[in-house]
N, C-alpha and C positions, 0 to 999 in steps of 0.2 A: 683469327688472331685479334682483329678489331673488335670481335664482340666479349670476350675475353678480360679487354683494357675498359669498358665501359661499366661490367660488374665490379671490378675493384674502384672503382672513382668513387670516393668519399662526396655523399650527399648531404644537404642540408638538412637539419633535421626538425625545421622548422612546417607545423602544417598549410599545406598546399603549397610547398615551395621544391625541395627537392633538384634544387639547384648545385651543380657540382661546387665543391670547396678547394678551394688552393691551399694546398698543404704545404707548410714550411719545410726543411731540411730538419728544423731540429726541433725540438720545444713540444706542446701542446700540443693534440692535434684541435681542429678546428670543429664546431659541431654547428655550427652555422654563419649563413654566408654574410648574415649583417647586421648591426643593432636593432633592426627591426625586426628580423628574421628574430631573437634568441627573446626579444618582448613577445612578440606574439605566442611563441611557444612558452612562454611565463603564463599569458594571459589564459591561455587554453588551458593549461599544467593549475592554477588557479581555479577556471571555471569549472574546468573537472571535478579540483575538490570540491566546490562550495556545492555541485550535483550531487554527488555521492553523501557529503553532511545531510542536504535536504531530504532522500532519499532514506536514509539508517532513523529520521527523525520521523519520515511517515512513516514508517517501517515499524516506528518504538510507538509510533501514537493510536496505529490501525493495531496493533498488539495490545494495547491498554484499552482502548475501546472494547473489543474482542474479550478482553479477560471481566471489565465488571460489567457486561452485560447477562455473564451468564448464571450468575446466583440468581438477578432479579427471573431472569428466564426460568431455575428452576423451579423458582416459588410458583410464579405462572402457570407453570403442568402442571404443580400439585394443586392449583386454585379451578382451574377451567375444571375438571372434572367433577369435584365436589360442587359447584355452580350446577353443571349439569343436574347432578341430579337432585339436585333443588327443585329444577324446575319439573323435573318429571316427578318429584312428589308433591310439588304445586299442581301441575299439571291433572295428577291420578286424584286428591283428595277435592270430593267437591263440599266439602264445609268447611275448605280456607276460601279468601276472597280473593276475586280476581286480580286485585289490584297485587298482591302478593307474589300471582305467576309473573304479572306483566316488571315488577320489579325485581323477580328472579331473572327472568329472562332478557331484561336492558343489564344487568348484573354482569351476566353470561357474555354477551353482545362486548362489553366494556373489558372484561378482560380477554376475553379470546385477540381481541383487536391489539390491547396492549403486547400479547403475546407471537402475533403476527407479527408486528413492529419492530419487536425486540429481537425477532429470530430473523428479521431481513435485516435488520441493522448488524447483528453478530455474523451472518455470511456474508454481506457486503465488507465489510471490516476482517474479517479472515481470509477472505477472498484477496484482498489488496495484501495483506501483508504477506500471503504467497507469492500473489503475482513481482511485491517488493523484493521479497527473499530470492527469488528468483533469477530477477535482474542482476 
């Protein structure tokens, strides 16, 4: 019977407190046992939102990031390959000058790189706003 009377006792609903509440006869009932008790559950009720704002704001920023990284990205597929084989008809014709291959091929170098770049920056950046959507 005593364990009974301990799940009906109205608790605090203050965090880390959970302290039983005296409940009046009439009126209200009580949801926490003290002015300090019903600020801290403000302050937490607060810090919660101002978590979740910062959150929904990475969330919209890793999403923006994510979205115009990927036109530059596609132009970069369509560039590395025409590059390519630049260099392999620099490469095959021997009455261009070398200096040509070696500027096809630092060409090539320059955007493959850019293109690496862009495609780790767009899955780190999608990556987060999963992991954000998620949470």
């Amino acid at each position: 019977m005593a364990e009974l009377a301990d799940v009906d006792v109205a608790r605090c609903g203050a965090p880390y407190c959970g302290q039983p509440l005296t409940v009046a006869a009439t009126g209200r009932r009580p949801r926490y046992c003290s002015a300090n008790c019903r600020q801290a559950a403000r302050r937490a009720r607060v810090r919660a939102a101002e978590e979740a704002a910062a959150r929904a704001a990475r969330l919209a920023e890793a999403r923006a990031a994510a979205s115009r990284l990927w036109r530059p990205m596609e132009a970069a597929v369509r560039d590395v390959p025409d590059l390519a084989a630049l260099v392999l008809s620099c490469a095959a014709d021997p009455g261009r000058p070398r200096a040509d291959l070696s500027d096809a091929i630092s060409r090539l170098d320059q955007a493959a790189a850019a293109l690496a770049r862009m495609a780790r920056d767009y899955r780190d950046n999608s990556d987060l706003a999963r992991r954000l959507a998620d949470s």
